[in-house]
Biotite code that builds the C-alpha atoms (Angstrom):
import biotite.structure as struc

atoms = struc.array([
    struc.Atom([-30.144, -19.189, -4.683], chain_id="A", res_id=1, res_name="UNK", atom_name="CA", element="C"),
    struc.Atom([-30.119, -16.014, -7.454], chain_id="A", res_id=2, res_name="UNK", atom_name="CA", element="C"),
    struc.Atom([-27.467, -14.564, -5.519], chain_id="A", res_id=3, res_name="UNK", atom_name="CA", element="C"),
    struc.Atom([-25.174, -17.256, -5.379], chain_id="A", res_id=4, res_name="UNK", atom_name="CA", element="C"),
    struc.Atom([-25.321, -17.144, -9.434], chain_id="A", res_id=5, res_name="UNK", atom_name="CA", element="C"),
    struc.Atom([-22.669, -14.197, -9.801], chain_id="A", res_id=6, res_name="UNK", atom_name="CA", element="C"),
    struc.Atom([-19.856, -15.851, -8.020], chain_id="A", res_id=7, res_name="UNK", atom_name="CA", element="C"),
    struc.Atom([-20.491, -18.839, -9.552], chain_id="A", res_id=8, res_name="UNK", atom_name="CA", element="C"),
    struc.Atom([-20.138, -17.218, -13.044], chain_id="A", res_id=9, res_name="UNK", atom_name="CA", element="C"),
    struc.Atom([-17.233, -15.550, -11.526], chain_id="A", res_id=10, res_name="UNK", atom_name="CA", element="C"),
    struc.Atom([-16.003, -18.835, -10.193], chain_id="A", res_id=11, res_name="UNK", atom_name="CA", element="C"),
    struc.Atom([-16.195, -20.504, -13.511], chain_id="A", res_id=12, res_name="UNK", atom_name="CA", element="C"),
    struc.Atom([-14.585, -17.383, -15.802], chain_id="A", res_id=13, res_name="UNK", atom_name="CA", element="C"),
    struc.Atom([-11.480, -17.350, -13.107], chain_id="A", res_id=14, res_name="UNK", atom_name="CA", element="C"),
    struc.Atom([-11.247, -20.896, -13.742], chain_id="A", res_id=15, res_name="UNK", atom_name="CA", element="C"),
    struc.Atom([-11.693, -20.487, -17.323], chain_id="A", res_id=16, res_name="UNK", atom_name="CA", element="C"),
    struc.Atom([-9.048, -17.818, -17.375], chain_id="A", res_id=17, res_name="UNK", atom_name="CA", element="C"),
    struc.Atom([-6.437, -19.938, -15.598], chain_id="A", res_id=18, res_name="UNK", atom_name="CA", element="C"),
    struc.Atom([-7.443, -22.517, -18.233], chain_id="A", res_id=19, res_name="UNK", atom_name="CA", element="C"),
    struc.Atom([-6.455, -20.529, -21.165], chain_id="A", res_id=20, res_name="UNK", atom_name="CA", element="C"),
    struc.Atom([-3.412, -18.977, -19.747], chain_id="A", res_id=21, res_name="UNK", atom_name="CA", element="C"),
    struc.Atom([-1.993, -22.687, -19.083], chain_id="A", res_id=22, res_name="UNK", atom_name="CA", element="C"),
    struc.Atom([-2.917, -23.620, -22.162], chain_id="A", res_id=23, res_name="UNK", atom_name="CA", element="C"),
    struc.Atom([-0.943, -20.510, -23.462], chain_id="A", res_id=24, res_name="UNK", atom_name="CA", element="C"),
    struc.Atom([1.653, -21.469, -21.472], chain_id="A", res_id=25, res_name="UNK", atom_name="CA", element="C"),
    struc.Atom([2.410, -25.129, -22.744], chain_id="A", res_id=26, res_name="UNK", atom_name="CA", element="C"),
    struc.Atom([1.677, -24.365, -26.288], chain_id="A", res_id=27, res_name="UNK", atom_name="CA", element="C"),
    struc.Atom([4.929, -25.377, -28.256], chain_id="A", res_id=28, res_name="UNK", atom_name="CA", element="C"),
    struc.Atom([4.041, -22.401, -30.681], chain_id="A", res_id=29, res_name="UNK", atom_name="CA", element="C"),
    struc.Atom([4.781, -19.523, -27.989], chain_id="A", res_id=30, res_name="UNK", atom_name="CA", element="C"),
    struc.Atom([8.720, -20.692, -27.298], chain_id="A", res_id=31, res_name="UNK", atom_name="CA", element="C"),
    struc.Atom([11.904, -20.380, -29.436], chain_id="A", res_id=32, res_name="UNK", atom_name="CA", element="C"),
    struc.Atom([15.249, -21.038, -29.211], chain_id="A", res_id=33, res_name="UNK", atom_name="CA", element="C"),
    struc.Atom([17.917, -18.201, -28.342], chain_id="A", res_id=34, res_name="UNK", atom_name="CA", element="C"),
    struc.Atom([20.109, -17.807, -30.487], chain_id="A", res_id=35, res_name="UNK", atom_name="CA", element="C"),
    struc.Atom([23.048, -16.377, -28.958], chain_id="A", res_id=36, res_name="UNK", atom_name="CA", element="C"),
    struc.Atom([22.132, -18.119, -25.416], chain_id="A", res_id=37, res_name="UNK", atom_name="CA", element="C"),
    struc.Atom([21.448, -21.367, -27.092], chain_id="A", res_id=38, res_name="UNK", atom_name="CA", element="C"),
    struc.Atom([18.121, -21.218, -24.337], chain_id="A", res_id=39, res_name="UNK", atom_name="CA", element="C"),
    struc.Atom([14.690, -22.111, -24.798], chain_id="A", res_id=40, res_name="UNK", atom_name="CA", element="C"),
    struc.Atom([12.811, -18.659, -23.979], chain_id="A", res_id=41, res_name="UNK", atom_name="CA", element="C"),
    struc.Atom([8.927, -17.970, -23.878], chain_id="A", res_id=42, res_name="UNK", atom_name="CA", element="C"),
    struc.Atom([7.989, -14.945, -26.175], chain_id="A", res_id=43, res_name="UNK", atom_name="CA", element="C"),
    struc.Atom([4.108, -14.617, -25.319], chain_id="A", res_id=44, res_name="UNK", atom_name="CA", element="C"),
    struc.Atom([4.029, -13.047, -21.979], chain_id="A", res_id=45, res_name="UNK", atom_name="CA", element="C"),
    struc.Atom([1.727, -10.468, -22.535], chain_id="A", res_id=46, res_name="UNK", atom_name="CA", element="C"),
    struc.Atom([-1.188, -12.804, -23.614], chain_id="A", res_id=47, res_name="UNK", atom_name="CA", element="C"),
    struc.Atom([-0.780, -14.869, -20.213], chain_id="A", res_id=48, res_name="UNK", atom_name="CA", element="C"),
    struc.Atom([-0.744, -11.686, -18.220], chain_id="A", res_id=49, res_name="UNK", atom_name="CA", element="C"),
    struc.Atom([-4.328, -10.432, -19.885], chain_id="A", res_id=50, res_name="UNK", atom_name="CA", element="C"),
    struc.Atom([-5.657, -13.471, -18.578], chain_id="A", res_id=51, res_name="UNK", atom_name="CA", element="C"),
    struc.Atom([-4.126, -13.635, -14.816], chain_id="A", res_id=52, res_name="UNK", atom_name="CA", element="C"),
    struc.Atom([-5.332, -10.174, -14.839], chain_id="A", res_id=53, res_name="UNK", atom_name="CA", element="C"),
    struc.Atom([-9.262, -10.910, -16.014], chain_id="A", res_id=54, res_name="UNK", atom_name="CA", element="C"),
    struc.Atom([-8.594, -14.172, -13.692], chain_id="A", res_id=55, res_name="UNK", atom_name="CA", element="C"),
    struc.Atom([-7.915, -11.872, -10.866], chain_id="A", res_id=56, res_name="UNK", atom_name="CA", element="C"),
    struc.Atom([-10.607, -9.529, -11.374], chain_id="A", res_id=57, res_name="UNK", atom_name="CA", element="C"),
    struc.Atom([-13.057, -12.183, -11.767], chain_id="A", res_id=58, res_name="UNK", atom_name="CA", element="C"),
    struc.Atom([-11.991, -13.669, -8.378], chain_id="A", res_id=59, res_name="UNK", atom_name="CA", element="C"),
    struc.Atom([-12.405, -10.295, -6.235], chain_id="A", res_id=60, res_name="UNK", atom_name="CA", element="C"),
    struc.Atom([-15.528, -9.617, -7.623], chain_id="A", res_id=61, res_name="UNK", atom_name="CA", element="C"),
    struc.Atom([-16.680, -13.081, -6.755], chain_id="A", res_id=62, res_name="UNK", atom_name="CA", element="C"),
    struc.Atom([-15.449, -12.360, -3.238], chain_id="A", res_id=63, res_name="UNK", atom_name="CA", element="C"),
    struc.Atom([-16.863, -8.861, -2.677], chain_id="A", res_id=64, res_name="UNK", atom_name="CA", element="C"),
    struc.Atom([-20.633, -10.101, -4.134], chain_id="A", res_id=65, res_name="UNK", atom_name="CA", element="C"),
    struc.Atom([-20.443, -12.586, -1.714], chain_id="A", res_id=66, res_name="UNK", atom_name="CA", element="C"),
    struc.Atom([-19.289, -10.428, 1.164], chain_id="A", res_id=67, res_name="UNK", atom_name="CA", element="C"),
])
């Protein structure tokens, strides 16, 4: 049972990562209105990337404690 607890942590951070990077995402606060383009534009990019990235790393450790 013990070592099914690490990819279950991992399991739940990756999921918690996703989590906050949609939430990120869909927050009015992180778009804006072009002004020359007259387009609605996301500016926070490099927030939702940290997360996919921790997200990611979270999942392949998962995998490889379970291999």
């Amino acid at each position: 049972m013990s070592e099914l607890l690490l990819p279950l942590a991992m399991l739940i951070a990756t999921a918690g990562c996703a989590f906050i990077a949609y939430r990120i995402y869909r927050s009015p606060q992180n778009w804006h209105i072009d002004g020359e383009a007259k387009e609605l534009r996301f500016h926070n990019w490099p927030s939702i990337g940290i997360f996919v990235c921790i997200g990611i790393m979270c999942t392949m450790t998962g995998y490889l404690v379970l291999l």
